[in-house]
Every structure is written in structure tokens, then in C-alpha cells.
N, C-alpha and C positions, 0 to 999 in steps of 0.2 A: 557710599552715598553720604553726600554732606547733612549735616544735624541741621534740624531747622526749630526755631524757636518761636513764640507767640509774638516777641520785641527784644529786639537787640538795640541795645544802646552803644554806638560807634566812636571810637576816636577821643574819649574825657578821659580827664585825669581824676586816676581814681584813687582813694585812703582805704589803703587793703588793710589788713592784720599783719601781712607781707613786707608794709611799706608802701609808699607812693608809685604808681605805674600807669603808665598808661597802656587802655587794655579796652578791648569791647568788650558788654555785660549782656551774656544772651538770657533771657528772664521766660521761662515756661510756669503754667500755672502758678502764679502771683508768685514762685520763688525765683532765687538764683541759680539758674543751671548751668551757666559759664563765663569764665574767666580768662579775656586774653587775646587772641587774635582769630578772630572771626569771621576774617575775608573771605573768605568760601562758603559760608555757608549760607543758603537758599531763600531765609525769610523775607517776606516781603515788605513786613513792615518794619523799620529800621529811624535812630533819630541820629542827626550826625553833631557829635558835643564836642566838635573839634575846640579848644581855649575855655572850656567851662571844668571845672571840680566836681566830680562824684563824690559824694558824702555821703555814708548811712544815713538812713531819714533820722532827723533827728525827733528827741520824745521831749516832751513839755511834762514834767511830772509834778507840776501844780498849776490848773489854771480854775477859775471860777466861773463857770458860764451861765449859773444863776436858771437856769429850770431845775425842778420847777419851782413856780410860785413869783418868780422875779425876771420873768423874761420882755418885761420893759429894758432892763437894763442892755439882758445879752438871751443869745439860744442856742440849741445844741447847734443849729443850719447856721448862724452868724458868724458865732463861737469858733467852729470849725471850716468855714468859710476862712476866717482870719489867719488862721494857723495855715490851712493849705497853701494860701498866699504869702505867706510869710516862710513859707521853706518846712514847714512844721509838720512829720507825718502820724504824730499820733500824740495824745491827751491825756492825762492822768486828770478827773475833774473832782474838786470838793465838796463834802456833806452839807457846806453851810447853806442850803436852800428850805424852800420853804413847803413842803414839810423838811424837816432835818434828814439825811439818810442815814436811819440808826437800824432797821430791819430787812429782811428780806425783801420783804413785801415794797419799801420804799425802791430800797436797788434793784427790784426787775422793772421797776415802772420806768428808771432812768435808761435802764436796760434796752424797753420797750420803744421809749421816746426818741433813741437816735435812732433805728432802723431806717434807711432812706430816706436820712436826712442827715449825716456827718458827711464829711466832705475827706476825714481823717480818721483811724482807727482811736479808740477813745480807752477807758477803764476809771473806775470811779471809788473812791474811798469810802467806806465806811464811820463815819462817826461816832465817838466814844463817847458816850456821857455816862453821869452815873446810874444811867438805868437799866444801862446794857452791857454792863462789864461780863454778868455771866454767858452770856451768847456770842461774844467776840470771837472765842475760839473759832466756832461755828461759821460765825458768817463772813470773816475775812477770806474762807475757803473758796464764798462762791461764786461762781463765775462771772465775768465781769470784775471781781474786787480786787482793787490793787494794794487793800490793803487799809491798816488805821489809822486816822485823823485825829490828832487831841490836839485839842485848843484849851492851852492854859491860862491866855487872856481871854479878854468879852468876844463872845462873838454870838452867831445868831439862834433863839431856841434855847434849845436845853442842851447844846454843844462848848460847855465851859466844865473843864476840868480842874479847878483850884486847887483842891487840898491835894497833901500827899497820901494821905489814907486812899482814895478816892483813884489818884494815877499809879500807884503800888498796883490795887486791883484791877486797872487796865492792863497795864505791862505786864502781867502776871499771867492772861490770858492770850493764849494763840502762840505762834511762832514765827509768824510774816515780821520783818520791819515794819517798825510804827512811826510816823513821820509827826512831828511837834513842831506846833505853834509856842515858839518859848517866851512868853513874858507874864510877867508876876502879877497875876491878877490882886492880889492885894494891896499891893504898892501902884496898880493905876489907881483902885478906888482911893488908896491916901494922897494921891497928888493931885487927883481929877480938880481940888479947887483954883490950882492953877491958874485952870482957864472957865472954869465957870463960868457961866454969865458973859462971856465972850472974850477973845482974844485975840491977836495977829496968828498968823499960821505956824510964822517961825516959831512959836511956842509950841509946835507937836515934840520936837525933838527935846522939849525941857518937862512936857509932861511926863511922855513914854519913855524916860529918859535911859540912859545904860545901865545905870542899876538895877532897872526893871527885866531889861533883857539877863543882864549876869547870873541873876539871882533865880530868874527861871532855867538857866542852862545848869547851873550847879544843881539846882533839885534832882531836875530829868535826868543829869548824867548820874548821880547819886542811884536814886531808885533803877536806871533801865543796872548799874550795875551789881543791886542785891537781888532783881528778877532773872537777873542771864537774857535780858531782852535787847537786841538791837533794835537801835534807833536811828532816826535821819532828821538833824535838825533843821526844821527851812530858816531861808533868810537872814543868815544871821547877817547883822548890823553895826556889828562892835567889836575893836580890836579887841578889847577887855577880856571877847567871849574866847577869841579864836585857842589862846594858849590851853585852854581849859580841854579842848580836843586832842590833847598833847597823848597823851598819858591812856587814851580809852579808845584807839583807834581801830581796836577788835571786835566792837561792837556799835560805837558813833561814826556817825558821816555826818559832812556838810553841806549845804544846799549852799549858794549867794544868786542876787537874780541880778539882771542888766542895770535896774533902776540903782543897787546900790554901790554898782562896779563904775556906773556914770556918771549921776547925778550927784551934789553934796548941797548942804546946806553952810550957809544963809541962801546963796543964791537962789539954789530952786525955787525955794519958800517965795523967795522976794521976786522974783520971775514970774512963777505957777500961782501961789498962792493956795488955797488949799485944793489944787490941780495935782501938786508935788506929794498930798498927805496920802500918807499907807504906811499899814503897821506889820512890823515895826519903823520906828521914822525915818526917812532918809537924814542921815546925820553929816557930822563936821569933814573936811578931807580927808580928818588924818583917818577914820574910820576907813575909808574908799581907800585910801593908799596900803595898809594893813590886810584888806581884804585882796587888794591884787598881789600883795607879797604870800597870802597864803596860797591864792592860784598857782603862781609861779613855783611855790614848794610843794605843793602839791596834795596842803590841807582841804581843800574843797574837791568834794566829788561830784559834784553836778550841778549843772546851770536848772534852775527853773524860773516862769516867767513872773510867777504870781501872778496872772491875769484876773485882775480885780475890778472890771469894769462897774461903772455909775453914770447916770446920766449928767448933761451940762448940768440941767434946774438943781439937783441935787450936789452938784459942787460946789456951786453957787450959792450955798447956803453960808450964812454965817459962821465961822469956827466957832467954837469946836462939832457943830451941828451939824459941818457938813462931813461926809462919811469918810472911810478911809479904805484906798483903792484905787489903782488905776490898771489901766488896758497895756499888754505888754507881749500877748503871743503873736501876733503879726509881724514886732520887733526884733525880738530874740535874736533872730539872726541875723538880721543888717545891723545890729547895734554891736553883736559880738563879731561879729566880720572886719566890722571897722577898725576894734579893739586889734584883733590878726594884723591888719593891713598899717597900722600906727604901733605896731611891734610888741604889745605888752603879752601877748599870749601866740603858740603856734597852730597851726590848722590843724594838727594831731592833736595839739590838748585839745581846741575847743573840739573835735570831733570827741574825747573822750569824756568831755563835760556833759556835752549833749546826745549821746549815742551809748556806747561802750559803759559808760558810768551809771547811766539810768539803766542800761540792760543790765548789769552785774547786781547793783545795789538793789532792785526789786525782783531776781529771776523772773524777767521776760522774755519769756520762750520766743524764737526764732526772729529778735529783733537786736539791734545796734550794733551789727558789723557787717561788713560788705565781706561777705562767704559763700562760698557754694552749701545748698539748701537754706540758706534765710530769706525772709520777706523780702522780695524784691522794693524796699524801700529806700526811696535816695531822695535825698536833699541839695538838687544842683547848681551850682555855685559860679557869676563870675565873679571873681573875688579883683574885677579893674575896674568892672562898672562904678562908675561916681553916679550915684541919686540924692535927692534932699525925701526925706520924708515928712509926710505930709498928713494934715487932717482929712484930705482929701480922698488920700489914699487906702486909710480904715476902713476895712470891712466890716467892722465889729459895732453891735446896735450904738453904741454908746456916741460913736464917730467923732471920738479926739483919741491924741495921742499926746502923751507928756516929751517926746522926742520932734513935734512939730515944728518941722525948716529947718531941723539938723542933718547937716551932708554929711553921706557915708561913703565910703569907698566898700565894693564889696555887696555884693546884692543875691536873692535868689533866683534863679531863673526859670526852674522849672521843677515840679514834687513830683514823685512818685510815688505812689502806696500800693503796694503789694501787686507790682505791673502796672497800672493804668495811671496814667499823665493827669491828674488830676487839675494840675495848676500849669499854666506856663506864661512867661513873659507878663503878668498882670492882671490872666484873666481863667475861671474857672472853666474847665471841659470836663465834659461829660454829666453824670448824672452823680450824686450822692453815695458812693458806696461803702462806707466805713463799718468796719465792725468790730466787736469787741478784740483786746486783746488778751493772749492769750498768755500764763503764767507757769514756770516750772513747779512742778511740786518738790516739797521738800521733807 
């Protein structure tokens, strides 16, 4: 008797572990149950992806969606609305809200707050400050956490880790990867006068300048190397930094997100204005070109979006007043599709930047490979579609995007999360169902 499954996906080309294949996906209870050719067998519901790319869904392992406390800006339902739409099947989200999530008690409430209402599976970091270095061990454990957040520049609360005294006894604690915010908070407060009292935007990249970012990479790589702690640097910014990863790749990994694979300054600046500001700053080309030579060799282990959303009023604001941050997870993948389809990177890397990388570097149980028994999660791909993105097309409260009227070649067509079509062609189906994800132990 022929197998029958919940949903078979027929006829796409799919990024196995295997290699490239084209192959139908018969998908039972939100996993993968098969691989291959599937013409006989009975299901009734079937989608036919004849010219579309199967991709493991891919994972966003930094975005900011600002509940609670700041959901003018963004929310867990918008947040993830965005990302569904954007090809994006699951969240890594940041402590900087408001309360800070530095306790338990803060991370079940976020816990609590997506239940039928993610559009996407999600997971959320715990915040390090100096108040809670002793309980870190503890609470990076529990469910829901993906894990540590230090911010060694300003950010919001009491989520600023400065001294080394202070990120020794972070690192020191637990044994998950701890993912850094690396810039020198003493060296912004010596340059903040800068721009005091006001200034053009292009001047983000001469306050937050490279030496700010170097000089917090060298600390973090220093101490995560007397603790035995691995680390995951985001964002980095700066040719200056990448070398510095040389030499400790047994315990550092690197983040880079689309904004600084794309954009460069003066332009943006002088384009955007402080539309373009996020920290650390989008900087000169040579940075941008430095960072896709690390791609290409194969110093960066994962794309994340930094989804930093702010409302217009608040961009709007005079420099340096107005904040730093922009919307990037609805992006991710039309911006690095394009990147694919203009040759600088192949559709196996970006599948391992976004998928494979994030699953390896955080042990995410049953996600970032198209496998029999993993999450039926895929991120489907025409990768000939030509679209412009637009303001329009934002689903995220904020409703701009720093990518606004750039044509891409390479688009998503349709997400899946754990079997259910959640997104396709532009528009959400179904109802909310996302849920935490799940972490191997170690």
C-alpha cells in the first residue's frame, strides 16, 4: 500500500546535505518523512514547486521586535508576520526591551506573549548585566533561551557590560555560546563630543569609529579565551576586525548582516540620512568588500538581520538623537538572493549562512537541514523572479525599509514551518502557530 503523508511538496529543487536534487518532500507530523520520488503515493494534499528552490527555512538569529515595553515600534504578531513573509522560518529575539530580559520570570512572559500570535518559531536571549552573572549558568538552560546577550556598548537598561572585570564573570558562567555586541563603550563616551549638540549623519561612522569596534573585539576575544567560553561576534563592521578571527576559530564565530554586505557609506548616509544609522555604523566600501572576501573564504558563519526597527518620528529626529536601528528581517532573503543571482556568494553558502550555520553554532535541535526527521521547515525560493522592494511591502510596524526601490532578482515564494504554508506569494495563511524552539543539550 502506498505511504501517505499530511503534505507533499512535488517537483522543487531541493538543497539536500546530499547535494542539489530534485525530489518530492512528503512532510508527516510537522517533520520530514520523505525524500525523492513520490508519485505513487495517495495524499491528497500535495503543492506542485515545479522551477522554485527548496531551502531549509532559514533562522534569523538576531532580530529585535521590541515587546515588551516598545511595541509602538514592532510586536511579536508584526515582527513575525515580516519574517514569514520574507522567507524567514524562525527568530532568535533580543533582551534589549523594556523590562530588560535578565530573569526567568522576564523570559516566560516573552515565552507567554507569542503563544498564537508568531507567525514563525521564535527563541529569545537572555541578557547579561552585572546583576546576573551569578544565575546565567541557570537560566540560559531554560526553555525558550537561545542563549547570552552582552552588550558591551550603550544599550537599553542595565544591559551594558563595560569593564573586563564584569564580562570575565559573564563568560565565566554557563556553557551555551554567548553572542557580543562588540564596541568600546569607553571610547563611544570619549568621542560622543563629536557630534554633540548635533551633526550630519555621516558622522555616525567617525564617532562609532573602527577603533571602537577593534578594540571591543580584542578584549572579548582575549577573556572568552582565559574563560574556555565560546563566542559569536555580531555584526562585525570592520576589515580591521576580521584578521583578529584568524587565530581563535575554535571558539569565535562571526555574524555579518545584509545592511553591511550592501550598503556603504558616504552614500547611504547621504541618501538615508539617519534612516542608514545602526550600530555598529554602516561604514566605507573597503569594509563591505573585506567582509565579502571573508564570506567567500569562509570567515563568517551566519547571516543575521539585526532587525532594529524605529518608527519615521523617531528617525526623524535630529542626529545624533535620532536612534540607531533599522528593519531587516522581511529582507534577509531578497537582499542575499540577489547577492546569489549577481555571483558574489553560492546558494549553498547562503543556505549555510542562514540554515546549517545557525543550526550548528547554537545546537538547534531538529532544524537547518532538509533531512529526514527535521522540522518540516523550508524557505522557497524563485530565485528569477525580478521584484523592487518597497515601503509598501513591509509588514513590520515600523513600515520602511532601508532597501526601498531596490530591484532584486531572486525572491521568496512560499515558507513553511513545521508543515503548514504559512506565507505564500505575498500573503499570510492560516492562523498564528509558532512555537518555541527547541535546543540540544550539551
Amino acid at each position: 500500500m502506498a505511504e501517505t503523508f499530511d503534505l507533499v511538496l512535488r517537483g522543487g529543487t531541493c538543497l539536500t546535505p546530499n547535494g542539489v536534487v530534485e525530489a518530492d518532500i512528503g512532510i508527516r507530523d510537522g517533520r520530514i518523512a520523505a525524500i525523492g520520488d513520490l508519485s505513487r503515493d495517495q495524499t491528497p494534499e500535495s503543492l506542485d514547486l515545479g522551477g522554485l528552490h527548496v531551502l531549509p527555512g532559514v533562522i534569523d538569529t538576531q532580530v529585535h521586535f521590541r515587546e515588551p515595553g516598545l511595541e509602538h515600534k514592532e510586536d511579536f504578531a508584526t515582527g513575525t508576520a515580516a519574517a514569514a513573509l520574507g522567507g524567514v522560518t524562525a527568530v532568535f529575539d533580543m533582551p534589549n526591551t523594556k523590562p530588560s530580559i535578565t530573569d526567568a520570570e522576564t523570559l516566560d512572559d516573552k515565552c507567554r506573549r507569542m503563544v498564537g500570535r508568531a507567525w514563525c518559531d521564535m527563541a529569545f536571549f537572555m541578557g547579561a548585566s552585572p546583576n546576573n552573572t551569578d544565575e546565567l549558568a541557570e537560566l540560559e538552560r531554560l526553555p525558550g533561551c537561545c542563549g547570552v546577550k552582552i552588550f558591551m556598548g550603550s544599550s537599553t537598561g542595565s544591559l551594558l557590560v563595560e569593564d573586563d572585570a564584569t564580562l570575565g564573570r559573564v563568560l565565566a558562567q554557563g556553557t551555551r555560546r554567548c553572542s557580543i555586541h562588540a564596541e568600546d563603550e569607553p571610547r563611544l563616551k570619549e568621542r560622543q563630543q563629536l557630534v554633540e549638540g548635533g551633526a550630519p549623519a555621516t558622522m555616525h561612522p567617525e564617532w562609532r569609529d573602527v577603533e571602537s569596534a577593534v578594540l571591543a573585539t580584542k578584549r572579548v576575544l582575549k577573556l572568552a579565551h582565559a574563560t574556555r567560553r565560546r563566542i559569536h561576534v555580531l555584526h562585525i563592521s570592520t576589515a580591521e576586525e576580521l584578521p583578529l578571527f584568524q587565530d581563535h576559530r575554535d571558539y569565535a564565530s562571526v555574524e555579518a548582516t545584509p545592511q553591511h554586505l550592501t550598503l556603504s557609506a558616504p552614500e547611504a548616509y547621504e541618501r538615508l540620512g539617519a534612516f542608514a544609522q545602526m550600530n555598529p555604523p554602516i561604514r566605507e566600501a573597503r569594509h563591505r568588500e573585506a567582509l565579502w572576501k571573508a564570506v567567500q573564504e569562509g570567515l563568517v558563519d551566519c547571516i543575521g538581520s539585526d532587525h532594529a526597527p524605529h518608527t519615521r518620528e523617531e528617525k526623524d529626529r535630529p542626529y545624533p538623537d535620532s536612534p540607531g536601528g533599522m528593519p531587516g528581517v522581511q529582507t534577509l532573503v531578497p537582499i542575499m538572493l540577489n547577492h546569489v543571482s549577481e555571483g558574489r556568494l553560492t546558494l549553498e553558502r547562503f543556505v549555510d549562512l542562514t540554515s546549517a550555520g545557525p543550526a550548528r553554532l547554537f545546537g538547534i535541535a531538529g532544524k537547518g537541514r532538509l533531512a529526514l526527521g527535521y522540522d518540516a521547515d523550508f524557505t522557497i525560493v524563485d530565485l528569477g523572479a525580478r521584484r523592487r522592494i518597497t515601503n509598501m511591502w513591509s509588514a513590520s510596524r515600523c513600515g520602511w525599509t532601508p532597501f526601498d526601490g531596490m530591484e532584486v532578482t531572486g525572491w521568496p515564494a512560499m515558507t513553511v514551518v513545521r508543515g503548514r504554508v504559512v506565507a505564500r506569494e505575498g500573503e499570510l495563511l492560516g492562523e498564528p502557530q509558532g512555537t518555541l524552539v527547541r535546543f540540544m543539550e550539551t
